[in-house]
C-alpha positions as CSV (number, residue, x, y, z in Angstrom):
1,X,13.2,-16.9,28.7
2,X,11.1,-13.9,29.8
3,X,7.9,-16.4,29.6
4,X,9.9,-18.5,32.7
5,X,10.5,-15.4,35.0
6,X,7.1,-14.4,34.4
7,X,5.4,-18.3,35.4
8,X,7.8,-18.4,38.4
9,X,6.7,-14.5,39.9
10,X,2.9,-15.5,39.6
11,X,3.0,-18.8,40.9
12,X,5.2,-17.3,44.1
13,X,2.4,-15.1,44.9
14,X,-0.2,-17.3,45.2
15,X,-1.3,-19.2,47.9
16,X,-2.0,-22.7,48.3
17,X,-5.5,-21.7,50.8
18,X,-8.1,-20.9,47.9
19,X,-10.1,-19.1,51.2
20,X,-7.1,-16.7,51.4
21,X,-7.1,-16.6,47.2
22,X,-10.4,-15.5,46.8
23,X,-9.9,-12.6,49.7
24,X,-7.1,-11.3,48.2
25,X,-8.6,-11.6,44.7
26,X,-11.9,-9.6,46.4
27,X,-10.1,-7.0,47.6
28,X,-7.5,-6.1,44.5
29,X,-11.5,-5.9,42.5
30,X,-12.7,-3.5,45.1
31,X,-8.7,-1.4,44.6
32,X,-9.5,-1.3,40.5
33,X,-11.5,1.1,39.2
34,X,-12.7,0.7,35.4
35,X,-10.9,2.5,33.0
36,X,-12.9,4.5,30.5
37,X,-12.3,4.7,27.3
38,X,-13.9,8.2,25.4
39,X,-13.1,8.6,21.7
40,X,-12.6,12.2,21.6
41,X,-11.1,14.7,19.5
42,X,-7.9,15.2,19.5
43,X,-6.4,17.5,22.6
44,X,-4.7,20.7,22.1
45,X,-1.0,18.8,22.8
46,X,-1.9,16.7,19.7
47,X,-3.0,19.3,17.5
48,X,0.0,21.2,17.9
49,X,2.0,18.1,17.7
50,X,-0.1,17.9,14.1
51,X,1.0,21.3,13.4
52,X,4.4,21.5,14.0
53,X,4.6,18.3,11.6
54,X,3.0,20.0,8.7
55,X,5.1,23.0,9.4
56,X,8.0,20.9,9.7
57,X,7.1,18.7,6.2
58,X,5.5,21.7,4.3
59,X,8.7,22.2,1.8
60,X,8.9,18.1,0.9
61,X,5.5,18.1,0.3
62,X,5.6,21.1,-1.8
63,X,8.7,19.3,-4.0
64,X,6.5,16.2,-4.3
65,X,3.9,18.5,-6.0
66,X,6.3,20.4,-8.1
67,X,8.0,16.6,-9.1
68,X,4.7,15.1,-9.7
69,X,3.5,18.2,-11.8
70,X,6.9,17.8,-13.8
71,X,6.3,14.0,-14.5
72,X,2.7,14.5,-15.9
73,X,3.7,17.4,-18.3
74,X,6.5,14.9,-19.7
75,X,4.0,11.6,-19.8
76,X,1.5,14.2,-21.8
77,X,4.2,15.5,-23.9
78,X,6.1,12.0,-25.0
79,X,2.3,10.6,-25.2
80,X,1.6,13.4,-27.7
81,X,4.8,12.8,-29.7
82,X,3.9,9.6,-29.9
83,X,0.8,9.9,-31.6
84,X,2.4,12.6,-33.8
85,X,4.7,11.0,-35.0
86,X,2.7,8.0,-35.3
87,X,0.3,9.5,-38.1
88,X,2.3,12.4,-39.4
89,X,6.1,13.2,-41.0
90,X,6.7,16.6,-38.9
91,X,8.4,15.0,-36.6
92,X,11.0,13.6,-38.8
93,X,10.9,16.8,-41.0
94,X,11.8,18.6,-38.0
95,X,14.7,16.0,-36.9
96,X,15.9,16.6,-40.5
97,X,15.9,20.1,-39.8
98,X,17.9,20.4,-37.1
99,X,20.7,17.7,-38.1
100,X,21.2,20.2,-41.1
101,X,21.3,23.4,-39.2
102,X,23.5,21.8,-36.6
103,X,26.1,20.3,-38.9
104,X,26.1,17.1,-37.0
105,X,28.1,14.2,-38.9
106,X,28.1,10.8,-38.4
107,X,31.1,8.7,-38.5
């Protein structure tokens, strides 16, 4: 619907004498001036924009660390008990171990 509106306001202001159309098309080229475009580092309102975000996120991304620290000590640890139990017994010896000391029963 917005596409209508928008065909209906350009074709109201133009004119049906292309002598008139190409004035008023000379003089909105000699009204515009051409925008400039510099890539540029970033201003002083953006980095403190930057900096109040990091100061703002600091603590999750510190937890992310800590939580991703956590998760490769386990990986490493279950990985390693893998393999130990895989070729040796100490494992089980030590499962045996601690069912006796515990006095666990099983019904």
């Amino acid at each position: 619907m917005g596409k209508k509106k928008n065909k209906f306001k350009n074709r109201s202001h133009q004119t049906s004498n292309p002598a008139i159309a190409a004035i008023e098309t000379s003089v909105l080229d000699e009204k515009q001036e051409p925008i400039e475009v510099k890539a540029s580092a970033p201003t002083e309102v953006e980095k403190s924009e930057i900096d109040e975000l990091n100061e703002k996120y600091q603590p999750i991304r510190r937890d992310v660390k800590k939580l991703l620290f956590v998760l490769a000590i386990l990986a490493v640890l279950f990985i390693g008990a893998f393999f130990l139990n895989k070729y040796t017994d100490y494992l089980t010896i030590i499962g045996n171990w601690v069912y006796k000391i515990g006095h666990f029963q099983v019904q």
